[in-house]
C-alpha positions in Angstrom: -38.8 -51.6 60.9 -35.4 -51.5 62.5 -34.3 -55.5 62.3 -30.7 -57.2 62.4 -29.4 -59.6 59.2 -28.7 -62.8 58.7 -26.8 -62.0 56.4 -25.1 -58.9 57.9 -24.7 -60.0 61.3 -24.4 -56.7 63.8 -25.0 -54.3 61.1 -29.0 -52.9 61.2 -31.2 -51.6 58.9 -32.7 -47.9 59.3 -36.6 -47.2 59.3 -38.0 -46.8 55.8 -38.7 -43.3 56.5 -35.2 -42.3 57.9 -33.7 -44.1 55.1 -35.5 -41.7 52.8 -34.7 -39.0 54.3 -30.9 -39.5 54.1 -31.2 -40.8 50.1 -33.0 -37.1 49.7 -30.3 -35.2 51.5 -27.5 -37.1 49.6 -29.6 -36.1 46.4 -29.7 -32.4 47.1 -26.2 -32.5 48.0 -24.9 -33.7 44.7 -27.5 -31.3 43.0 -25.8 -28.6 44.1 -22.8 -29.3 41.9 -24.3 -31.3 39.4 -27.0 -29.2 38.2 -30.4 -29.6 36.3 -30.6 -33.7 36.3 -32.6 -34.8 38.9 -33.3 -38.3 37.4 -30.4 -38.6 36.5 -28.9 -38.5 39.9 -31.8 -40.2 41.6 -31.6 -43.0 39.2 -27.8 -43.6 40.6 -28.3 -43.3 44.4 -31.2 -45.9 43.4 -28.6 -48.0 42.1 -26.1 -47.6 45.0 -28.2 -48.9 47.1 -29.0 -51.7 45.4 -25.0 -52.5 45.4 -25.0 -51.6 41.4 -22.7 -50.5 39.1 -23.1 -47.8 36.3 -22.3 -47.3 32.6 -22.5 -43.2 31.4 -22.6 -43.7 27.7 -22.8 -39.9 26.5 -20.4 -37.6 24.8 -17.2 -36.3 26.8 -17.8 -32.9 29.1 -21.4 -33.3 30.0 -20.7 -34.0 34.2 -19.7 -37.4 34.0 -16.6 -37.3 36.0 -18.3 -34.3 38.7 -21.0 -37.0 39.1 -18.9 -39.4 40.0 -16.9 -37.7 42.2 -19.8 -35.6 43.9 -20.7 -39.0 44.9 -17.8 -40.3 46.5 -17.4 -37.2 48.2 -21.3 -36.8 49.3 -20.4 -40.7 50.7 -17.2 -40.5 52.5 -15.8 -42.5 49.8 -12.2 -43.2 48.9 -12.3 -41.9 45.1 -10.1 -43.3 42.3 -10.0 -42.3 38.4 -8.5 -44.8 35.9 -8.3 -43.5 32.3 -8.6 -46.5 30.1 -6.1 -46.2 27.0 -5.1 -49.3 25.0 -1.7 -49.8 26.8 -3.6 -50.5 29.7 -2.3 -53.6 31.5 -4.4 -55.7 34.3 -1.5 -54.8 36.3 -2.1 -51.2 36.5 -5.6 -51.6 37.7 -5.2 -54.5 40.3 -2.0 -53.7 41.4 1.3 -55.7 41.5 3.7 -57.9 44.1 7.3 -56.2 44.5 10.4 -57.5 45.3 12.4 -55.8 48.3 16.0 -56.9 48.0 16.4 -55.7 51.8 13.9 -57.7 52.8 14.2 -60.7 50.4 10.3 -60.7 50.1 7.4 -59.8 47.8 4.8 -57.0 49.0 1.6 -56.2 47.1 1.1 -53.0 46.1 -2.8 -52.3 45.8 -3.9 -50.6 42.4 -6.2 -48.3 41.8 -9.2 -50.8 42.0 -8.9 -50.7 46.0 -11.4 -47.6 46.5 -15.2 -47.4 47.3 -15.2 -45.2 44.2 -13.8 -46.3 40.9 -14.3 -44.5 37.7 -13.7 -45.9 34.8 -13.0 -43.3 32.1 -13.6 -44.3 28.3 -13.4 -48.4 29.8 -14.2 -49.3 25.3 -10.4 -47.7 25.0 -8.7 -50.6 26.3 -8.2 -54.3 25.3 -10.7 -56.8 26.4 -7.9 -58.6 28.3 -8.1 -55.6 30.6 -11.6 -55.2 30.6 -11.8 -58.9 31.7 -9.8 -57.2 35.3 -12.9 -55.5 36.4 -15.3 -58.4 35.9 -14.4 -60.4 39.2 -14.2 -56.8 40.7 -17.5 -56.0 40.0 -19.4 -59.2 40.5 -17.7 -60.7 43.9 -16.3 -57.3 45.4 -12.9 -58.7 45.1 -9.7 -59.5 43.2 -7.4 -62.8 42.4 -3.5 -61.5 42.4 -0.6 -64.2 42.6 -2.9 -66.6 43.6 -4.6 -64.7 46.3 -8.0 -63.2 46.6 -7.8 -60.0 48.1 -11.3 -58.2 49.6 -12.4 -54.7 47.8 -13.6 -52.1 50.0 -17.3 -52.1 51.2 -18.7 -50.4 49.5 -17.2 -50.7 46.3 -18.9 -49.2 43.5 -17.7 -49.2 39.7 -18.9 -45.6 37.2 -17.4 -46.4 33.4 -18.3 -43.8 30.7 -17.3 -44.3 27.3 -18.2 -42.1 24.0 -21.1 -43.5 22.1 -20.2 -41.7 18.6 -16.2 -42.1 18.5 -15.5 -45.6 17.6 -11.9 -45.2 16.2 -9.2 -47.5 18.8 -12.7 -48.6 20.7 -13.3 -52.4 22.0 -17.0 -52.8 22.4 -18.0 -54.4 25.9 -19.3 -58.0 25.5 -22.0 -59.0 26.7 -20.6 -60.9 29.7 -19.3 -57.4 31.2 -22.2 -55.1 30.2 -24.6 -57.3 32.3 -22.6 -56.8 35.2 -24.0 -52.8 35.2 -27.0 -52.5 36.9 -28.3 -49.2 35.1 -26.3 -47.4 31.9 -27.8 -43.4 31.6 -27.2 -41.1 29.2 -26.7 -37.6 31.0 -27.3 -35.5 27.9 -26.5 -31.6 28.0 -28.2 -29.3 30.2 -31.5 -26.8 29.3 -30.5 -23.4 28.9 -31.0 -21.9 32.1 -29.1 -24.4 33.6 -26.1 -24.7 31.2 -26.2 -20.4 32.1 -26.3 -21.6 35.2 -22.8 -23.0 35.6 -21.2 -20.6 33.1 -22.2 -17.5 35.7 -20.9 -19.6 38.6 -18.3 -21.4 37.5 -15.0 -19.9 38.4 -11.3 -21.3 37.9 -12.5 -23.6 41.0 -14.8 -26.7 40.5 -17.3 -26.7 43.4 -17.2 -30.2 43.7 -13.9 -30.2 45.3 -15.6 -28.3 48.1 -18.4 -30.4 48.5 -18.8 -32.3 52.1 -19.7 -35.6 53.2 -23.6 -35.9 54.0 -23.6 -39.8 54.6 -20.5 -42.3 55.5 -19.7 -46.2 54.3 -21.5 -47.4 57.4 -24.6 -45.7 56.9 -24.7 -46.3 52.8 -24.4 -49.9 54.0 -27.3 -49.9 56.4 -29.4 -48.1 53.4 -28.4 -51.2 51.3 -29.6 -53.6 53.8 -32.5 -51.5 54.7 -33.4 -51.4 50.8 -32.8 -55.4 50.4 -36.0 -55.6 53.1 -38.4 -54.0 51.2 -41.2 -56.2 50.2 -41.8 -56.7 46.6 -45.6 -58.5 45.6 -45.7 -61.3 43.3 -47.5 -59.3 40.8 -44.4 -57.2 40.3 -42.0 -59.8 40.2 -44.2 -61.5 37.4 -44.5 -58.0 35.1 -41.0 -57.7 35.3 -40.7 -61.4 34.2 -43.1 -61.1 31.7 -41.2 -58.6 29.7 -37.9 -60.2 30.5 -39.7 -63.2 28.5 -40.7 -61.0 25.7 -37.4 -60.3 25.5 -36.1 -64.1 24.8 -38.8 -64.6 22.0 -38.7 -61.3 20.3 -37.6 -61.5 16.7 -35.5 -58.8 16.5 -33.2 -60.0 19.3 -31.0 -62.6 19.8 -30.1 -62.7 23.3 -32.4 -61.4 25.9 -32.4 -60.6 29.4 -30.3 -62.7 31.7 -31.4 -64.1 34.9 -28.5 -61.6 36.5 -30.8 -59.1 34.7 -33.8 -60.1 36.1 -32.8 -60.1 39.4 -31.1 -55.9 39.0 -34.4 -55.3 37.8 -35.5 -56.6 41.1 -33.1 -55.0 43.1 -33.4 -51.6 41.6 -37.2 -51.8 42.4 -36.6 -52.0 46.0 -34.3 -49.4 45.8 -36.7 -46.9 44.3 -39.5 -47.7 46.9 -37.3 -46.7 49.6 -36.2 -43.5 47.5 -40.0 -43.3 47.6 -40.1 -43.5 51.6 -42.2 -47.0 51.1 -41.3 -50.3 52.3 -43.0 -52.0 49.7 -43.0 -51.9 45.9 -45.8 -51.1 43.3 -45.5 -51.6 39.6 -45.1 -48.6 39.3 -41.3 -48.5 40.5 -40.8 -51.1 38.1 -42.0 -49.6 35.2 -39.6 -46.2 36.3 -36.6 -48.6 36.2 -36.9 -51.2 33.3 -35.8 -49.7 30.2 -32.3 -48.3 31.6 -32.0 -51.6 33.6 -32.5 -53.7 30.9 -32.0 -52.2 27.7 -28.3 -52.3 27.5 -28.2 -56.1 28.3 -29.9 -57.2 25.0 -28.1 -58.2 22.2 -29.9 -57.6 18.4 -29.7 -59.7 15.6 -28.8 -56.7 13.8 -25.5 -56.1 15.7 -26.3 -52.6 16.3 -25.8 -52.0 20.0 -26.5 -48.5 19.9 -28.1 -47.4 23.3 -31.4 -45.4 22.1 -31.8 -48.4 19.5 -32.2 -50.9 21.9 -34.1 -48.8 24.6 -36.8 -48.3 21.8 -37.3 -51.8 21.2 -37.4 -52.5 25.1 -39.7 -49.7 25.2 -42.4 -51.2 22.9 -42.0 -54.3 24.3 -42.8 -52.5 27.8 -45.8 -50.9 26.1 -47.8 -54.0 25.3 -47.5 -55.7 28.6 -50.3 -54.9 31.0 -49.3 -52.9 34.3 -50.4 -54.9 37.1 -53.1 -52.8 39.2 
């Protein structure tokens, strides 16, 4: 199953199996840093390769940032952290034209934004204006400064956290910039033995630093296209559909899934399959994926936005449609 793009040109897929085989290596890479949450860490490769983004909503010093940087370090990955604070201009993420007297011309200065890596620390600190900066980032991969439209690097991933129980000096995400992330996970803190774990290892020295590349941007790439080939039956497409309509007529919600949701949900399933070593999808992979795909792109009629309320409700909505056999 080794085939050339359309759409890529002289970049190649990888054989389903080979491709597996790399995602699992990258996995135990990161696990041996970030300790105890498998899922967790499987469900981001999964959405890696499907060219996602990710939100961590969870409380402050539970791995966050070592996740995010065991990843761009496991990937060969230019790594960049922004904190987001409310005095945080557009500027100071995209980057800004100078003005060289000697010269007598303007030269832009890239911001932070230009890595394969970006996270996004506390992004419901800052003012929506600035928030707004990362929305053409994340959906087209690049940037519009002084007129010009200026290419991200490929890869370019985006991993925000923000505190789900200190609301003081927060701006909620709308629902325009929450739909661009293709999963949001809670970490949570680790079992016991783990949590022991880390305090007997840990030193003054964070492991992470010392971690080493397993995979490069080339071959992340080649996963993704590898992962965009995997065939995906009708029957899947119309579960996932069918609860994405159950979401539009529930009463308890006023805005359900998106199209753009639709089509993650779609994505991610293709990415779990080949997580899986398959090159085709089951329902199963669908049903692995749907709740932290979809749940944080409702919006209630209540107002409450709080993740495990609206995971429940996509939850029993997931319960009473049929998996497709």
């Amino acid at each position: 199953m080794t085939v050339n793009l359309s759409e890529s040109g002289a970049e190649q897929t990888v054989p389903v199996e080979e491709g597996a085989g790399q995602l699992a290596d990258l996995a135990e890479n990161i696990s041996s840093v970030f300790f105890g949450k498998s899922r967790v860490v499987r469900w981001t490769l999964a959405s890696v390769v499907a060219r996602g983004h990710i939100l961590f909503e969870d409380v402050p010093g539970v791995g966050k940032t070592t996740l995010a940087l065991a990843m761009a370090k496991s990937l060969g990955l230019s790594f960049q952290r922004i904190q987001f604070t409310s005095d945080l201009l557009p500027s100071d993420i995209l980057g800004v034209s100078v003005y060289s007297a000697k010269s007598g011309e303007f030269s832009f200065r890239p911001g932070p934004i230009f890595s394969g890596l970006v996270l996004a620390d506390e992004i419901n600190r800052t003012t929506p204006r600035t928030q707004s900066a990362l929305l053409e980032a994340m959906s087209e991969g690049s940037v519009s400064v002084d007129d010009q439209t200026r290419a991200l690097p490929e890869p370019f991933i985006v991993v925000a956290t923000q505190n789900p129980l200190d609301h003081h000096g927060t701006y909620p995400l709308p629902e325009s910039q929450l739909d661009r992330f293709m999963l949001r996970l809670s970490i949570g803190y680790p079992g016991g033995d783990v949590e022991r774990a880390i305090l007997m290892e840990r030193s003054f020295r964070e492991p992470v630093e010392e971690l080493e590349a397993v995979l490069d941007a080339d071959q992340l790439r080649r996963l993704q296209y590898t992962a965009a080939q995997i065939t995906v039956d009708e029957s899947v497409v119309d579960y996932i559909l069918k609860i994405v309509e159950e979401t539009r007529e529930h009463p308890r919600i006023r805005i359900g899934i998106s199209t753009r949701g639709a089509l993650a949900a779609v994505r991610m399933v293709r990415s779990i399959a080949l997580l899986e070593g398959r090159d085709y999808a089951i329902p199963d992979d669908a049903r692995e994926i749907i709740v932290p795909c979809l749940a944080h792109r409702l919006s209630l009629k209540s107002g409450n936005q709080d993740q495990a309320g609206a995971e429940a409700l996509v939850e029993s909505i997931v319960a009473e449609v049929e998996i497709p056999t």
